[in-house]
C-alpha positions as CSV (number, residue, x, y, z in Angstrom):
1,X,-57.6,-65.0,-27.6
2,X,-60.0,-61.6,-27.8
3,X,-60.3,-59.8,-31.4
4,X,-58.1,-57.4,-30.0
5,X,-55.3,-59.3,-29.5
6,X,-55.6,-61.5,-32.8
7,X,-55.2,-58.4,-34.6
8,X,-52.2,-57.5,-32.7
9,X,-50.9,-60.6,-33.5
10,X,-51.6,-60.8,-37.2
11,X,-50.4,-57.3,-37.7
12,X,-46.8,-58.5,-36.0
13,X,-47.1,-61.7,-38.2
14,X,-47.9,-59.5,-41.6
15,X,-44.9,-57.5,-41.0
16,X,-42.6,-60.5,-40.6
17,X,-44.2,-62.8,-43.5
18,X,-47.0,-61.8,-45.6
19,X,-48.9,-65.0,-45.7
20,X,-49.9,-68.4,-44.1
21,X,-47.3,-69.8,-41.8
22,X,-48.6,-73.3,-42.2
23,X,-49.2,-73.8,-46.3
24,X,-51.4,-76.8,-47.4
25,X,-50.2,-76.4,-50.9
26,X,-47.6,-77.1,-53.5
27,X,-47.6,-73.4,-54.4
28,X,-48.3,-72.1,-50.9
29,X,-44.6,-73.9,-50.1
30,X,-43.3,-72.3,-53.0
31,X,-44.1,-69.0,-52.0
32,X,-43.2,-69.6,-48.7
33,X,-39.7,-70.0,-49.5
34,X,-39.6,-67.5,-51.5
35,X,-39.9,-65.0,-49.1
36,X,-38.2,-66.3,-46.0
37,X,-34.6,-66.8,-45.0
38,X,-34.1,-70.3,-46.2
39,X,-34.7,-68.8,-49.7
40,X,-31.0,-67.8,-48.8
41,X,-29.6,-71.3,-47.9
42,X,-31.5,-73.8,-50.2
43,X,-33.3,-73.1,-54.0
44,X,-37.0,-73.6,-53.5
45,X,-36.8,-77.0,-55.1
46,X,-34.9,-79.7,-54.5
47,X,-33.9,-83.4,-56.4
48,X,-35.4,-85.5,-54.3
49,X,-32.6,-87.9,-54.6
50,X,-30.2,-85.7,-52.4
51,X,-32.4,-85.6,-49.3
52,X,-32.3,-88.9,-48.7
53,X,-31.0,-89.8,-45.3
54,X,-27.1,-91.2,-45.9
55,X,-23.6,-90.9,-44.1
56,X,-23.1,-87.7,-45.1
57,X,-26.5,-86.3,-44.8
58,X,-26.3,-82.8,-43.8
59,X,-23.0,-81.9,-42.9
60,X,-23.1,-78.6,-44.0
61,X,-26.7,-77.8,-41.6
62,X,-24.4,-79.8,-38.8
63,X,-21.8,-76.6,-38.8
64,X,-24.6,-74.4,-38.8
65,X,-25.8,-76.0,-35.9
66,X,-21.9,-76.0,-34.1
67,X,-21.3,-72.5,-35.0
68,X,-24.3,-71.4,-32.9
69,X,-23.3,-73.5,-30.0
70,X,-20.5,-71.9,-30.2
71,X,-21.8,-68.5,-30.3
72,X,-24.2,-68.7,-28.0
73,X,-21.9,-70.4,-25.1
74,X,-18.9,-67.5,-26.2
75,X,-21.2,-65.0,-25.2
76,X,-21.9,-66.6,-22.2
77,X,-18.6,-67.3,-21.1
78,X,-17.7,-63.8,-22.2
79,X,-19.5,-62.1,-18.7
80,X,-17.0,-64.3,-16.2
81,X,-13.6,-64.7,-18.5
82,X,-11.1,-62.2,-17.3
83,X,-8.4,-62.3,-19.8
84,X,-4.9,-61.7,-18.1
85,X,-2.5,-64.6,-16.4
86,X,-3.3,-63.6,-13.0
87,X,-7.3,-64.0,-13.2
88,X,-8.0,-66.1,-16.5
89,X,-7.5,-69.5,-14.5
90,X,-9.2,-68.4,-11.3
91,X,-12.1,-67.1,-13.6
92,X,-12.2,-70.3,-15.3
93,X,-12.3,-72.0,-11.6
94,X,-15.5,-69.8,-10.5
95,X,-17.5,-70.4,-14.0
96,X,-17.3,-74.2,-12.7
97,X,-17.8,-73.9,-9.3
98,X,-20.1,-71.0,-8.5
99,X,-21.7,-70.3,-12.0
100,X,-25.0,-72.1,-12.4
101,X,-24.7,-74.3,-15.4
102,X,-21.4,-73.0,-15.9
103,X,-19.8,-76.3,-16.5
104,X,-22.2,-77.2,-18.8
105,X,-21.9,-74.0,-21.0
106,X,-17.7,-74.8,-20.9
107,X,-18.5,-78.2,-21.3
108,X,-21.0,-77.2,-24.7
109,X,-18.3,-74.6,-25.8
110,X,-15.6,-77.3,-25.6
111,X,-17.3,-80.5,-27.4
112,X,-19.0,-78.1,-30.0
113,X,-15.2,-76.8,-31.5
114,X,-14.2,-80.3,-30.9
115,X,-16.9,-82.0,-33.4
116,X,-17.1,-78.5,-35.7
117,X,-13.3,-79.5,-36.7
118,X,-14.3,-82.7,-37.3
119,X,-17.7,-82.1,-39.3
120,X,-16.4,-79.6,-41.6
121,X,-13.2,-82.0,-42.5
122,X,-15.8,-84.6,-43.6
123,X,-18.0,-81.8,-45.3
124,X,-14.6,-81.1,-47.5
125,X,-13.4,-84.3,-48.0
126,X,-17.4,-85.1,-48.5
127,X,-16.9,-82.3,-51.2
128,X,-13.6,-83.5,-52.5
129,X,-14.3,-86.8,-53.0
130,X,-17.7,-86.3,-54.7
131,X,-16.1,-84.1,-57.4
132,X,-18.6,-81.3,-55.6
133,X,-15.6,-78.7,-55.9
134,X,-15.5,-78.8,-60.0
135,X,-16.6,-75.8,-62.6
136,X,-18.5,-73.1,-60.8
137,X,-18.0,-74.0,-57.5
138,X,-13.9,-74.0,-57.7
139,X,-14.1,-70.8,-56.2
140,X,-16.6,-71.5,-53.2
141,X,-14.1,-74.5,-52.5
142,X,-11.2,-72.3,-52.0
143,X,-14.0,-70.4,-49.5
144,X,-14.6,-73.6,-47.4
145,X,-11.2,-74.5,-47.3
146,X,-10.7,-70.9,-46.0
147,X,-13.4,-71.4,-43.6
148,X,-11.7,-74.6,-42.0
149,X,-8.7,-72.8,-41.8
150,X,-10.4,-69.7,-39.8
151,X,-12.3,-72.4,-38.0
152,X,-8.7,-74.0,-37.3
153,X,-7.0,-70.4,-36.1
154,X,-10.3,-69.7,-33.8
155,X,-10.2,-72.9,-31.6
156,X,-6.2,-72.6,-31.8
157,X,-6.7,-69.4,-30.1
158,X,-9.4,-70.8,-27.7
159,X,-7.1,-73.6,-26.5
160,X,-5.0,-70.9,-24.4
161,X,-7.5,-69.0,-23.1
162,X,-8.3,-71.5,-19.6
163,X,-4.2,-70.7,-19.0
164,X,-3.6,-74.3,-17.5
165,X,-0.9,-76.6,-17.8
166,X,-2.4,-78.4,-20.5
167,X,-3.2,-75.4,-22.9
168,X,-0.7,-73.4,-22.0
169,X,2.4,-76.1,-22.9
170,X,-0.2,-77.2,-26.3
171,X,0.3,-73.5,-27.5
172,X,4.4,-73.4,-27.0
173,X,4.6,-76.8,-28.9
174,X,2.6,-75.5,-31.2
175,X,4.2,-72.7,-31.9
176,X,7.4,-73.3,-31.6
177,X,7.4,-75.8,-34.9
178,X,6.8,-72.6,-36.7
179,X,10.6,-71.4,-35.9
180,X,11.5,-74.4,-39.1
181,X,10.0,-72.3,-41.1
182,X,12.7,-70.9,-43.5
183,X,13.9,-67.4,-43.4
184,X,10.4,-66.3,-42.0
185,X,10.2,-69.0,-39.2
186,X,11.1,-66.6,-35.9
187,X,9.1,-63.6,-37.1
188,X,6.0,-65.7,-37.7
189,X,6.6,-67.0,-33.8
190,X,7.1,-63.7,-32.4
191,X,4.3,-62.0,-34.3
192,X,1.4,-64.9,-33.0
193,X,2.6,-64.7,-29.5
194,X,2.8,-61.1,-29.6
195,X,6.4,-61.3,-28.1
196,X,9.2,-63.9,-27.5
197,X,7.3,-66.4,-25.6
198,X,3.6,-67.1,-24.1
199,X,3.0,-64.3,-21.6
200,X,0.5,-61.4,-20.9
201,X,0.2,-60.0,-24.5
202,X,0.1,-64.1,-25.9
203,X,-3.2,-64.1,-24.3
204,X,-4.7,-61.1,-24.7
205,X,-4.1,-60.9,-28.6
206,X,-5.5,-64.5,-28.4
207,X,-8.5,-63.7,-26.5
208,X,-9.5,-61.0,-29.0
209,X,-9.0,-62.7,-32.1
210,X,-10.9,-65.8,-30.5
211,X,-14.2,-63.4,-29.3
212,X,-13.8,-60.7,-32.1
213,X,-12.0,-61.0,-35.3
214,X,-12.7,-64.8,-36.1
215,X,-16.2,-65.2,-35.5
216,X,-16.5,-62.0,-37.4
217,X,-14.8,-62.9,-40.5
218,X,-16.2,-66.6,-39.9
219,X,-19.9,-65.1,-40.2
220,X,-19.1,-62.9,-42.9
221,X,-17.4,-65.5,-45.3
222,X,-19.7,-68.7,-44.2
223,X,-23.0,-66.3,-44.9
224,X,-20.9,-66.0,-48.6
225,X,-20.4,-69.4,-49.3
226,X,-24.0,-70.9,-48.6
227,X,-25.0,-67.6,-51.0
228,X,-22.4,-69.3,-53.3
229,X,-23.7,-73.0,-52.9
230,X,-27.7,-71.4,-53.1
231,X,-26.5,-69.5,-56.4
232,X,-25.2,-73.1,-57.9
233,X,-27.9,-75.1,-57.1
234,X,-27.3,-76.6,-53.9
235,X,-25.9,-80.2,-53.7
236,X,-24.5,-81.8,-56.8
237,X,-26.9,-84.1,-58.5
238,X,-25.4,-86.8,-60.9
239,X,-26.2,-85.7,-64.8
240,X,-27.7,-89.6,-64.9
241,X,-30.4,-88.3,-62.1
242,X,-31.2,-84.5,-63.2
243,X,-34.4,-85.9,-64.7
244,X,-35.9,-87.5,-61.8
245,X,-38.5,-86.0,-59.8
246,X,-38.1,-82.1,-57.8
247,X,-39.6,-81.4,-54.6
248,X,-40.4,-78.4,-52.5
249,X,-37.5,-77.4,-50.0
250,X,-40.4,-77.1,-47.4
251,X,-41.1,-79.4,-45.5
252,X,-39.5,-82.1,-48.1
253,X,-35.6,-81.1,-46.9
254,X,-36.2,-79.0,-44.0
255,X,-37.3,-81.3,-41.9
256,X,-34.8,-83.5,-42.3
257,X,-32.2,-81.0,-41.6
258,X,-34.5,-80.3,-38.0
259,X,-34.3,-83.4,-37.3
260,X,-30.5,-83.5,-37.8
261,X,-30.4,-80.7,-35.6
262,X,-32.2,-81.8,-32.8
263,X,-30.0,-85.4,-33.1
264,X,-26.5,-83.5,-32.8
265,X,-27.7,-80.8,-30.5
266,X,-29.1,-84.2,-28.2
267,X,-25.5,-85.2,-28.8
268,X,-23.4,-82.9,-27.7
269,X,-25.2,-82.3,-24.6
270,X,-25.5,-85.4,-23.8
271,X,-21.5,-85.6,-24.1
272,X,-20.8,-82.4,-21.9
273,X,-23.3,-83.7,-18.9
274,X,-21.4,-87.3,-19.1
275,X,-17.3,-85.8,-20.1
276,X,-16.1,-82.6,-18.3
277,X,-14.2,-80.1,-20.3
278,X,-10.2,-80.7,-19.1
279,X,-8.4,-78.6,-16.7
280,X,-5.5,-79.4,-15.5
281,X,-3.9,-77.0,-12.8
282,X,-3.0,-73.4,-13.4
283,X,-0.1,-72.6,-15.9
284,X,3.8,-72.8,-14.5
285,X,6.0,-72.1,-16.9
286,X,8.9,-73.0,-15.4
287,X,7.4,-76.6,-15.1
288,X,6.8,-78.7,-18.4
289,X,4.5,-81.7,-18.2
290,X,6.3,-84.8,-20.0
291,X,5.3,-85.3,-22.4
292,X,4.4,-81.9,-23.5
293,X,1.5,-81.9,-26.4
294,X,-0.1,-79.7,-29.2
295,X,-3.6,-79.5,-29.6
296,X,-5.0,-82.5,-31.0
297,X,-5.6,-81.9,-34.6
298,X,-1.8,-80.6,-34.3
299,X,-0.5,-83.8,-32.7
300,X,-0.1,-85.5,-36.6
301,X,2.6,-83.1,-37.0
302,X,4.0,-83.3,-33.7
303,X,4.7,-87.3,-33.9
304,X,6.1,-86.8,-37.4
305,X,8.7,-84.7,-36.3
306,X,9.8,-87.6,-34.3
307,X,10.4,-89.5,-37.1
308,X,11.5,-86.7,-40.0
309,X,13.5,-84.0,-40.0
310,X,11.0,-80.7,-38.7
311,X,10.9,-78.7,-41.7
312,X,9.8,-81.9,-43.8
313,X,7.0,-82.3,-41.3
314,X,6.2,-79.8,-40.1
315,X,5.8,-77.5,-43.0
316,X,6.2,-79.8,-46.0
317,X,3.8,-82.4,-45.2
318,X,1.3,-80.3,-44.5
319,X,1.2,-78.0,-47.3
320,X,1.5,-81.2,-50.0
321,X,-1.6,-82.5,-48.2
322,X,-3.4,-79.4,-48.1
């Protein structure tokens, strides 16, 4: 590399980060977190008692991790979608079968939002079960439960959007429980479908929450409540250990949490190259499959209303558990 071009280089670097991008001391790490973005997600030290590698190691990175999947295959799926029941199916057909590593990037979008509602249930009841959600944090708590709730909504609203059988029958099961609901139960219905049943205006008000209002209000709130978790110290260290030995975030946790990454990110490509994203054919609505299902993480629900009366199951249970 010619002087020349070092000097473009360094001035690029200098107005990034102001100082070495490979430090060889205690201090030099130290600094260095001070002045990047992980100063943002983790305090500059850490007990070294919480980065040890466990069950629930990293959970929290691990939705980082989904939410960019996510993100990143959305946009991508965004330039072929065509959101209106004469095209959506047909669009989802031609992503598959004429798109270049366009059933991979379904396949990514699909088993990401699978394991992101799974990862962040563990994170809470991770949280929950630790006491994690006591004293300052109370408040960021009620944030992360809002966060799996918006998480909840956002794939709820994806699960219509291929307009097959399968998704299209999940979202009238799903929605009809909402008519036990007392007093309000109908309105509720009418207002989420935009109308009396799943039609044209179901899946357009469904596509633009999915691509547009949930992601934005998930980036917002998430980006508060790691500020939230940074501002009380990061993980929750037992009083018994406070005195044992602190370590520098860098490289001490971070590269554990790359290595994390790179396991789940291996993972879930691994699953959409060996398990195709379902698809069933396009949408009838004058012919129900038997038996007609919710989504999956509504499916709880839907078998207790087999065996209880639907307002106690449907609404009841799930607030008393929640």
């Amino acid at each position: 590399m010619t002087n020349k071009n070092k000097n473009i280089f360094t001035r690029f670097k200098n107005s990034i980060y102001q100082g070495s991008l490979n430090p060889t001391s205690e201090q030099d790490r130290l600094r260095l977190v001070f002045k990047s973005l992980i100063l943002h997600l983790h305090p500059p030290t850490i007990n070294e008692k919480v980065i040890k590698f466990n069950h629930t190691f990293g959970l929290g990175g691990m939705v980082v991790v989904l939410i960019c999947i996510q993100i990143i295959t959305g946009l991508l799926l965004r330039f072929t979608y065509e959101p209106f029941p004469g095209r959506a199916y047909d669009s989802i057909l031609h992503l598959q079968n004429n798109i270049v590593f366009g059933q991979l990037i379904r396949n990514l979008h699909h088993w990401s939002a699978v394991f992101l509602i799974i990862i962040v249930l563990l994170h809470l009841l991770r949280v929950f079960f630790t006491g994690a959600f006591h004293g300052k944090r109370q408040f960021n708590w009620v944030i992360g439960v809002l966060l799996f709730v918006i998480i909840i909504f956002s794939n709820f609203t994806g699960y219509l959007l291929p307009w097959d059988q399968l998704s299209y029958w999940a979202i009238n099961v799903s929605t009809s429980m909402l008519e036990y609901t007392p007093f309000i139960g109908t309105f509720l219905m009418k207002i989420i479908l935009a109308g009396k049943e799943v039609g044209n205006s179901t899946l357009l008000v469904f596509y633009n929450l999915h691509t547009g209002i949930f992601p934005i209000l998930l980036i917002l709130i998430m980006a508060f409540h790691f500020w939230r978790v940074r501002k009380a110290g990061g993980v929750v260290v037992p009083k018994s250990e406070t005195e044992d030995n602190y370590v520098s975030t860098i490289p001490n946790l971070v590269a554990k949490e790359f290595v994390v990454a790179l396991i789940l990110i291996a993972f879930i490509f691994t699953l959409s190259i060996l398990f195709n994203a379902p698809l069933l054919e396009k949408a009838n609505p004058n012919f129900s499959p038997n038996p007609a299902k919710a989504p999956w993480y509504f499916m709880g629900v839907q078998e207790l209303m087999i065996h209880f009366h639907p307002l106690f199951s449907a609404i009841i249970i799930p607030v008393i558990i929640f």
